[in-house]
C-alpha positions as CSV (number, residue, x, y, z in Angstrom):
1,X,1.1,18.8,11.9
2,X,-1.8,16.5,11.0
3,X,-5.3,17.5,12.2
4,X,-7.1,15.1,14.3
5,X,-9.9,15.2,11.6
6,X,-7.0,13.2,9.2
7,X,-5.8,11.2,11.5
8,X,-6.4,7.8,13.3
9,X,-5.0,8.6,16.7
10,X,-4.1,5.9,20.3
11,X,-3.0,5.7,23.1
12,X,-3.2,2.2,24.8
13,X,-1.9,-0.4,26.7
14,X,-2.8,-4.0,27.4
15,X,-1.0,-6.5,30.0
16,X,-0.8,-10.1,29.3
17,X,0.7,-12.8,31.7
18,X,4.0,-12.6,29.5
19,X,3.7,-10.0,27.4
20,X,2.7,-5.7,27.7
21,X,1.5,-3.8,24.4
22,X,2.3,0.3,25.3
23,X,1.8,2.2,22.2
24,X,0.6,5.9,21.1
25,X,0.6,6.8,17.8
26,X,-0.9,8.8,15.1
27,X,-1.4,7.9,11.5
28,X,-2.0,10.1,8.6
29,X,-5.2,8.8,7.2
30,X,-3.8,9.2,3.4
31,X,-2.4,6.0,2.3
32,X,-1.3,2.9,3.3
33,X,0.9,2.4,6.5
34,X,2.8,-1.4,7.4
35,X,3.0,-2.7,11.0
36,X,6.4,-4.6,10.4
37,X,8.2,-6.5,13.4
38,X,9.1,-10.0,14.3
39,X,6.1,-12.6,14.9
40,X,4.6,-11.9,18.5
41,X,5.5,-8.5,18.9
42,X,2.4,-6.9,19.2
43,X,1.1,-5.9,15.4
44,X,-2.1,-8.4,15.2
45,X,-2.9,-7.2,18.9
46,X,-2.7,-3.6,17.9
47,X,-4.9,-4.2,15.2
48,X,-7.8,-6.1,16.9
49,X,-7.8,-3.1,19.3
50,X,-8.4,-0.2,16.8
51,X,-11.0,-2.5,15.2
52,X,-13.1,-3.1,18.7
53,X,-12.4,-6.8,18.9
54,X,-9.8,-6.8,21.8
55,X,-11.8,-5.5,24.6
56,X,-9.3,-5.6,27.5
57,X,-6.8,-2.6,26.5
58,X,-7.1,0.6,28.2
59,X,-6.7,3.7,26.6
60,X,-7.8,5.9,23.8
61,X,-8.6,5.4,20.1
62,X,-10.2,8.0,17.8
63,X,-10.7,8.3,14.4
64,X,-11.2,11.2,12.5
65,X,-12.4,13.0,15.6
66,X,-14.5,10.5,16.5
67,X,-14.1,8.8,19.7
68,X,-13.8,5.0,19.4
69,X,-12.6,4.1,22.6
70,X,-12.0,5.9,25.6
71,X,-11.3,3.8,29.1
72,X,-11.7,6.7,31.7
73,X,-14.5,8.0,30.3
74,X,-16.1,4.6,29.9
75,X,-17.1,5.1,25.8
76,X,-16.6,1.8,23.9
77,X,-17.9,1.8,20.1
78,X,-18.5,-1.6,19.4
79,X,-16.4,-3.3,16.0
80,X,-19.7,-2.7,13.9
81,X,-20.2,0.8,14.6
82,X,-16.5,1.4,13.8
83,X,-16.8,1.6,9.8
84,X,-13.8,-0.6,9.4
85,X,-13.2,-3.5,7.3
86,X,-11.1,-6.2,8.0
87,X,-9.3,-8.9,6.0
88,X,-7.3,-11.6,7.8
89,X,-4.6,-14.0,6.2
90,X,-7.5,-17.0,6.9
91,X,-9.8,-15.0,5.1
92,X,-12.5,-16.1,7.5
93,X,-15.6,-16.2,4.6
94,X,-19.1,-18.6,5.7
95,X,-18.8,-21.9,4.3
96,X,-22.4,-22.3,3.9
97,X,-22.9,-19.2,2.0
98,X,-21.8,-19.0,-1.9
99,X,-19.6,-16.0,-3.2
100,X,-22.6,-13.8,-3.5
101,X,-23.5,-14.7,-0.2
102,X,-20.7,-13.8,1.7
103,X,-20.3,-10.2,-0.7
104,X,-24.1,-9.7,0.2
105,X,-23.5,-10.3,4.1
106,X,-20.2,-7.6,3.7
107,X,-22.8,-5.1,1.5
108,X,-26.0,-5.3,4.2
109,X,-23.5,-3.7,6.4
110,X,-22.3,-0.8,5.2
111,X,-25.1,1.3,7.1
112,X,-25.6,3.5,4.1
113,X,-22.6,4.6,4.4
114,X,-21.0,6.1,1.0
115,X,-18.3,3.4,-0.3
116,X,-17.4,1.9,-3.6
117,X,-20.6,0.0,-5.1
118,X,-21.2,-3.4,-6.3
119,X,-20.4,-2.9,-9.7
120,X,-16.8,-1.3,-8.6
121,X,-15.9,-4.1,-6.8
122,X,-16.5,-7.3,-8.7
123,X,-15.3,-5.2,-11.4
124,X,-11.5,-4.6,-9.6
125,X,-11.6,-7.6,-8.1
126,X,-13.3,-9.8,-10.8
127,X,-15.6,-11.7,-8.9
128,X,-18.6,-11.7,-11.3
129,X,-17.2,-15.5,-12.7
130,X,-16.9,-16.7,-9.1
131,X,-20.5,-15.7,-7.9
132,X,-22.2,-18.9,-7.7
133,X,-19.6,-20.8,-6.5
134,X,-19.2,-22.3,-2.9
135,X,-16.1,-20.9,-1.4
136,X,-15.0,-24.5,-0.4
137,X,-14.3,-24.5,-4.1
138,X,-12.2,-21.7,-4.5
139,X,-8.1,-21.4,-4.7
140,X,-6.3,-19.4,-1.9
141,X,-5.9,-16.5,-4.2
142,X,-10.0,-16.4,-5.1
143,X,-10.7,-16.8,-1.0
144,X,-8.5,-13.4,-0.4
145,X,-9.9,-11.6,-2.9
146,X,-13.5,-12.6,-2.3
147,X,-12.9,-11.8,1.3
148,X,-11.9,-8.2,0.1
149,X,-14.4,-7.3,-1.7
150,X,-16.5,-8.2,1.3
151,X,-14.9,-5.6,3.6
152,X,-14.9,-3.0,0.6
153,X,-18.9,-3.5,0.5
154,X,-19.3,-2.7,4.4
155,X,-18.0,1.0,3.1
156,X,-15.5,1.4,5.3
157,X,-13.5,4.3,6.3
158,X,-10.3,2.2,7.4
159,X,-9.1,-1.0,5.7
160,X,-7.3,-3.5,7.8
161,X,-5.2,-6.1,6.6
162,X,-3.5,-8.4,8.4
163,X,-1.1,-10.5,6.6
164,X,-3.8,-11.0,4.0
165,X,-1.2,-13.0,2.3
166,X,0.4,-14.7,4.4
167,X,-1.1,-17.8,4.2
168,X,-0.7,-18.2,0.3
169,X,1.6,-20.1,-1.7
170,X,3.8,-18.1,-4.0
171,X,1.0,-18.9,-7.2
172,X,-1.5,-17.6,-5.5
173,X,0.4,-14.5,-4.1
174,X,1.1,-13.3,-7.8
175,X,-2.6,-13.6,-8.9
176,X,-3.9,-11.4,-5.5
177,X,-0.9,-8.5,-5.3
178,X,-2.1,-6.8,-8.6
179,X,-5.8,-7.1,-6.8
180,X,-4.3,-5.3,-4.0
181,X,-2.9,-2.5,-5.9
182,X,-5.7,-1.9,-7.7
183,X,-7.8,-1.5,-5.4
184,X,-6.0,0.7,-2.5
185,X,-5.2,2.6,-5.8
186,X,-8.7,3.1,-7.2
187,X,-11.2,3.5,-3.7
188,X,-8.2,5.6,-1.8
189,X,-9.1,4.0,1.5
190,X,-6.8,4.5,4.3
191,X,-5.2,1.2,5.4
192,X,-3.1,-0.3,8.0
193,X,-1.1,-3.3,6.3
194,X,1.1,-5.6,8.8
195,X,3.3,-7.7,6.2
196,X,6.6,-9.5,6.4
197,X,7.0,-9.6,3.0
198,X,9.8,-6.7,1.4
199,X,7.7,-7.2,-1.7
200,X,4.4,-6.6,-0.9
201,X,5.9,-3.3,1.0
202,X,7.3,-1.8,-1.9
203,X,4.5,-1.1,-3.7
204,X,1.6,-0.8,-1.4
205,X,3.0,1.7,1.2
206,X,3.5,5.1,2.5
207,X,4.5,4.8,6.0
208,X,5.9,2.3,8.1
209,X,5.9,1.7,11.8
210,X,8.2,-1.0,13.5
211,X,6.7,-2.8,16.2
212,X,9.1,-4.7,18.8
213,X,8.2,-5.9,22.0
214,X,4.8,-4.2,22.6
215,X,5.8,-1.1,21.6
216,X,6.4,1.2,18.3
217,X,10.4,1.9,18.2
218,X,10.4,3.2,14.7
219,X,8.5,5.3,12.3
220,X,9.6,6.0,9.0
221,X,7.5,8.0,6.8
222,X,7.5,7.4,2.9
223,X,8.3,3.9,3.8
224,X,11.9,5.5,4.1
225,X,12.9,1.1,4.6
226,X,12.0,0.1,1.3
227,X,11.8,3.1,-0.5
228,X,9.6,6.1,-1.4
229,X,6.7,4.1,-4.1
230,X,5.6,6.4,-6.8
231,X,4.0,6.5,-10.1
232,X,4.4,7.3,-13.7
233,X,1.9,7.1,-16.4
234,X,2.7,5.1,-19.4
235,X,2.0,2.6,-22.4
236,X,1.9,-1.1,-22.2
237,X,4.8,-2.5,-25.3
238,X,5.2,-5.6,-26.4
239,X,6.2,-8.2,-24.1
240,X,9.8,-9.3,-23.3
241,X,9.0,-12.8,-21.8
242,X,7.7,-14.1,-18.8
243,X,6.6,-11.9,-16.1
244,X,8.2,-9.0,-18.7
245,X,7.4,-6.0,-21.4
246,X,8.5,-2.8,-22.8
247,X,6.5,0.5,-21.6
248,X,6.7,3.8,-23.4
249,X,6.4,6.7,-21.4
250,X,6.5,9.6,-23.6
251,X,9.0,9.2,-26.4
252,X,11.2,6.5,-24.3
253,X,11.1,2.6,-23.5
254,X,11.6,0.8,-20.2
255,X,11.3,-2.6,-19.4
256,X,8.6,-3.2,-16.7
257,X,7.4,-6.5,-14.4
258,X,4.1,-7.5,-14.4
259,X,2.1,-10.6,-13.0
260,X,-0.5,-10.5,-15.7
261,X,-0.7,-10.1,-19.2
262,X,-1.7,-6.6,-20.1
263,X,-2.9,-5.9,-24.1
264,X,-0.7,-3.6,-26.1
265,X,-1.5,0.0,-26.3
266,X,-3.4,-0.1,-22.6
267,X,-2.6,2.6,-20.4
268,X,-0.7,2.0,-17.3
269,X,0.5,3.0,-14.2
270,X,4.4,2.0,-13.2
271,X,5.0,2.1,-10.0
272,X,8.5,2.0,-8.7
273,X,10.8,2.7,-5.7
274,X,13.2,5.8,-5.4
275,X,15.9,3.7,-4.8
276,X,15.1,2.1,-8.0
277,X,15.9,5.4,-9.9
278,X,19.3,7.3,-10.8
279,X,20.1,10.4,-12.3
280,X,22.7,10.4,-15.1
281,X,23.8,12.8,-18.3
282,X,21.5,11.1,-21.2
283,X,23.1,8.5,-23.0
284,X,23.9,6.4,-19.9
285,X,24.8,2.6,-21.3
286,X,21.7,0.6,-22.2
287,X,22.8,-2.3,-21.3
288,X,23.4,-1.5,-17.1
289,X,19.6,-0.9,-16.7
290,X,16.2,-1.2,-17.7
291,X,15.9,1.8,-20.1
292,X,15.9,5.8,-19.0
293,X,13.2,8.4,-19.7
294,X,14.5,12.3,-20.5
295,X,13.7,14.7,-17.5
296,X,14.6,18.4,-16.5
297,X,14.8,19.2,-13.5
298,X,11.9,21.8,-11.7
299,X,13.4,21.9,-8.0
300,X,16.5,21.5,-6.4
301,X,17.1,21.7,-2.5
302,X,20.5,20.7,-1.3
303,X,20.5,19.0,2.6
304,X,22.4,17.3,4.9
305,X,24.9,19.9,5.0
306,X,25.7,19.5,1.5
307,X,25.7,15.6,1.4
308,X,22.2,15.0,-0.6
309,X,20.0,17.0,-3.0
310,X,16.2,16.3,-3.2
311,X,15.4,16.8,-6.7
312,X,11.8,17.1,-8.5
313,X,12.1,16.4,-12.3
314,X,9.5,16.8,-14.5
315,X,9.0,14.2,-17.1
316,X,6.6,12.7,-19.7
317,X,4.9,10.8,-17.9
318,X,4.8,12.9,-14.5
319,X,6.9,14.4,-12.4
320,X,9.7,12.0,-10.3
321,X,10.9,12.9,-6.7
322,X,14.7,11.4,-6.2
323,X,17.4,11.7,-3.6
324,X,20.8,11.9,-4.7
325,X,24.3,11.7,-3.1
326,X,26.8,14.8,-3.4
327,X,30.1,14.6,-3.7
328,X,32.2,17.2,-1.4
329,X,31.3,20.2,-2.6
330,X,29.1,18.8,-5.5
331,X,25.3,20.1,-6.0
332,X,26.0,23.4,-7.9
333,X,25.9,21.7,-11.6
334,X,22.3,20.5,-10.2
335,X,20.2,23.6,-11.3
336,X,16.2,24.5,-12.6
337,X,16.0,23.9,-16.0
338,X,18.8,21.3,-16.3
339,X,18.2,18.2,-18.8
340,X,18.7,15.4,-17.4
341,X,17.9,11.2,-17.8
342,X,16.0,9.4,-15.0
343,X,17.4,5.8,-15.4
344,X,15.8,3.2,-14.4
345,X,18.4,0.3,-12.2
346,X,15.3,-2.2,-11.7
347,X,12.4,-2.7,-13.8
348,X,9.3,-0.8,-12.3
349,X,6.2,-2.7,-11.4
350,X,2.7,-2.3,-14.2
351,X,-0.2,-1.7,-11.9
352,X,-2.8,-1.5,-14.4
């Protein structure tokens, strides 16, 4: 089980003229989790409470320990005491303050708190060409990611994102989703991520939690909807077209997405979905997927009475965790040591 120390943890409830939140939860404060549901069932609600903005629930929220709110007892930590940062699909930046003003009014409040620094945010998010400019002047896509880096200055200890991208058009979605991965990958900030996009879950979470009607009626952990995400090191190719390129990951190819150009020879991380994934005898045809890497397999452990097999293999670029199906009586062919391809059914994703 979780320690409290690694954990967000609540209890609430709040009543409305037409509609209750009830919820208790607690979220492993190791990666990204997604409040999916329908449109008014409660996510954006839950998320203004664990940030202190809704004031009206009763209940319990702690953090880390660290009592946040707590109705019976009267204790109430205000939003800016909370160490949390908070993006919004409006993005919400001052008008009347240029890019540097708004990332200096998100840096004056990180309390001295330890967080990434200047320099590692304008890097990730490449603000350093948008600094002078008004944000009246700036595409959807440059509003998002300036209002990132602003919550990233406050050094916070919980990221918050609601529907950050909701509010983009499709353009402007491509240029901020590598943004996103980069940085949840590089700062390793826990984060609570309510989306209704299947694409933006793929690759940014770990957990999910399905909110309907006020209350949490499903939890899936390794974002068991969409897939388990994961990562294998590798070389950026030559590219295959639009939106396309070839990756080398060891001595093998595979053709991999990306939304921005990347230069030859750069290193990279491709992130992909179990489901995206089979195991096959090497020499599987080419031309029914989007290349296979060679893999042995470490660990084998069969479940569901014999249905399924979790498998660890070890490969070039790092080791792969896959389910696969059985047939009746199947499995025993599946043993330590066994060489085997990983092939790839859909292209996985270059993060950078």
């Amino acid at each position: 089980m979780t320690k409290s120390e690694d954990c967000l943890e609540f209890s609430i409830k709040i009543e409305f003229l037409k509609f209750n939140l009830n919820v208790a939860e607690r979220i492993p404060l190791d990666g990204v989790t997604a409040l999916v549901g329908e449109s008014g069932a409660g996510k954006s609600t839950l998320l203004r409470v664990i940030a202190g903005i809704e004031r009206t629930a009763q209940g319990t929220v702690r953090f880390r320990g660290r009592t946040w709110m707590d109705s019976d007892a009267g204790v109430f930590v205000p939003a800016h005491r909370r160490a949390v940062g908070i993006v919004f699909q409006e993005g919400r930046l001052f008008s009347h303050f240029s890019v540097k003003g708004n990332l200096d009014y998100g840096f004056r409040r990180n309390r001295g708190r330890d967080g990434p620094n200047w320099d590692e945010v304008c890097s990730a998010l490449d603000l350093d060409p948008l600094m002078n400019r008004r944000v009246n002047t700036l595409s959807g896509g440059e509003q998002q990611r300036v209002a990132l880096g602003r919550a990233l200055l406050s050094a916070p200890e919980l990221l918050l994102l609601d529907e950050p991208l909701a509010s983009l058009d499709s353009d402007s979605k491509d240029e901020i989703i590598p943004y996103l991965r980069r940085v949840i990958s590089a700062f390793r900030l826990p984060a609570i991520y309510i989306s209704h996009s299947r694409e933006e879950l793929r690759t940014l979470v770990d957990n999910i939690l399905t909110v309907s009607n006020g209350k949490i009626v499903q939890r899936n952990d390794g974002a068991a909807e969409v897939g388990q995400r994961q990562l294998l090191n590798g070389i950026m190719g030559k590219p295959m077209g639009v939106g396309l390129a070839m990756c080398k990951i060891g001595g093998s190819e595979v053709m991999a997405r990306l939304e921005n150009p990347v230069a030859e020879g750069t290193k990279v991380a491709l992130a992909f979905l179990d489901t995206d994934l089979a195991v096959a005898e090497e020499g599987w045809p080419a031309q029914l997927n989007a290349g296979e890497i060679s893999a042995v397999i470490d660990r084998v452990e069969i479940g569901g009475c014999g249905h399924y097999a979790n498998l660890v293999l070890e490969t070039e670029g790092g080791p792969i965790r896959i389910k696969v199906h059985l047939r009746q009586g199947g499995g025993s062919e599946l043993v330590k040591g066994l060489r085997v391809a990983a092939v790839f059914i859909r292209p996985p994703h270059v993060m950078g």
